[in-house]
N, C-alpha and C positions, 0 to 999 in steps of 0.2 A: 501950524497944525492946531487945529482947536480938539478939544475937549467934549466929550459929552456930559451936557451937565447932570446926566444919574450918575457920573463915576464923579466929578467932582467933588472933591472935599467942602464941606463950608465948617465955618471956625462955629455954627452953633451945633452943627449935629455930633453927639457923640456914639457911640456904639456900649451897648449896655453891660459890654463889662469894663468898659470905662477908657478904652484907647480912640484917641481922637476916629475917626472916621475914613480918614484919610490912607490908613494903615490897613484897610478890609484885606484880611488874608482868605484866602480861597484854597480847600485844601483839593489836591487832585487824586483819582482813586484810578487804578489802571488792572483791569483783570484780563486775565489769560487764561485761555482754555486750551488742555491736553487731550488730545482725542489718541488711544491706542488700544491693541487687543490684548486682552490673557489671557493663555489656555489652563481653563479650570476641568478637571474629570469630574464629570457627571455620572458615570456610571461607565462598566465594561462590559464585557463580551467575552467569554472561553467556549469556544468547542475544541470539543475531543472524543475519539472513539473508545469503547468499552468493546472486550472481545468475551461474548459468552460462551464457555465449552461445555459441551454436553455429552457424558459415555453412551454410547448405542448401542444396540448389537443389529448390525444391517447385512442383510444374505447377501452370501458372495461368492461368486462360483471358480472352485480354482481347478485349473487341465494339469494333470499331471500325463505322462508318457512314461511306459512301462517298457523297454526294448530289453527281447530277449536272441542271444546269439546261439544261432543249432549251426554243429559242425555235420556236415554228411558226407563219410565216404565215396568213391564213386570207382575209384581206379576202371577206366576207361582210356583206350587210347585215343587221341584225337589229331585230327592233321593240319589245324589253328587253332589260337590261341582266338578267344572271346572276350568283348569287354565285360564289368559289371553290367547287370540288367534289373529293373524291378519290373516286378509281380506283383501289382495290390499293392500291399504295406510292408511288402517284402523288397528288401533289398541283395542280390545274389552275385557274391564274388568269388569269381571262380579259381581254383589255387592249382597252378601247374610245375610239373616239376619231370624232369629225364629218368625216367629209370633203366639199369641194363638190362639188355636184349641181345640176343645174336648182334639185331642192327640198335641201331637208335631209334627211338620213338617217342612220339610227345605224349604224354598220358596225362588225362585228368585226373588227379589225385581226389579230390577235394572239392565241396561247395562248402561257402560258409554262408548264411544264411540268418542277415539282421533284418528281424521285425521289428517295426514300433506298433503300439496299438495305445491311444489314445482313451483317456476319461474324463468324467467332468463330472466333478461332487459338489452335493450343495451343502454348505456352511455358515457359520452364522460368526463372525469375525467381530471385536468389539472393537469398534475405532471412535478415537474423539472428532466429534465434528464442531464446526466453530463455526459462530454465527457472531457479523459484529453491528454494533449498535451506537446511533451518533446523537451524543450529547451536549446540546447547548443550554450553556449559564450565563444568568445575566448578574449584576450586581449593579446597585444605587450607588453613589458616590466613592470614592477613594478606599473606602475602608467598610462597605457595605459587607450583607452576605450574601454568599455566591446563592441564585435561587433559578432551580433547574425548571429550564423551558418547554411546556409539552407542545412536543410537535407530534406531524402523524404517523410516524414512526416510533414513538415512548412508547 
């Protein structure tokens, strides 16, 4: 095997800090590279709704029904029996009942006689109404302050 004569030693060369030549130490460097991610927070994001209430007073119209009940004699005799019947707003039920006679006989006693009759008032009712509203905040890093976002709805 031969040698190359730049590696070769020779007995006049020495190396300046004074070990023969022959002895050249050569140091070796070896670097490594890590490649990975961190998840660092740069900054967040909150939404959230806010609910505004507000007292009104808004027209409002309420139906009440007023039924009143007439009782009306009739004592007639009759040869059937009728159902209830309505009249308009009138509701008419008629009340039968035997009374004695030589013979028997059916007689109408009675009408009773339920009316409704309807209204409508205007009024002015205080009710809360709610309206809601969506807020988003942003924030710079980890520890940032919350700083609210105009949208076009603010």
């Amino acid at each position: 095997m031969e040698r190359d004569p730049m590696l070769t030693p020779s007995a006049s060369h020495v190396v300046p800090d004074g070990r023969p030549e022959s002895e050249l130490r050569v140091a070796a460097v070896r670097e490594e590279l890590e490649v990975g991610v961190k998840s660092t927070e740069t900054g967040a994001v909150r939404v959230r709704t806010v609910v505004h209430e507000d007292m009104r007073a808004v027209p409002v119209s309420l139906r009440s029904e007023k039924v009143t009940v007439e009782r009306i004699p009739v004592g007639r005799a009759v040869d059937r029996r009728d159902e209830p019947r309505q009249e308009g707003d009138t509701l008419i039920i008629p009340v039968y009942g035997y009374v004695p006679v030589v013979t028997m006989q059916l007689t109408l006693k009675e009408e009773v006689r339920v009316t409704t009759t309807a209204s409508v008032e205007q009024t002015l009712q205080n009710i809360v109404l709610q309206d809601e509203e969506l807020v988003v905040e942003r924030r710079t890093g980890p520890d940032g302050e919350w700083q609210r976002e105009d949208g076009p709805h603010a």
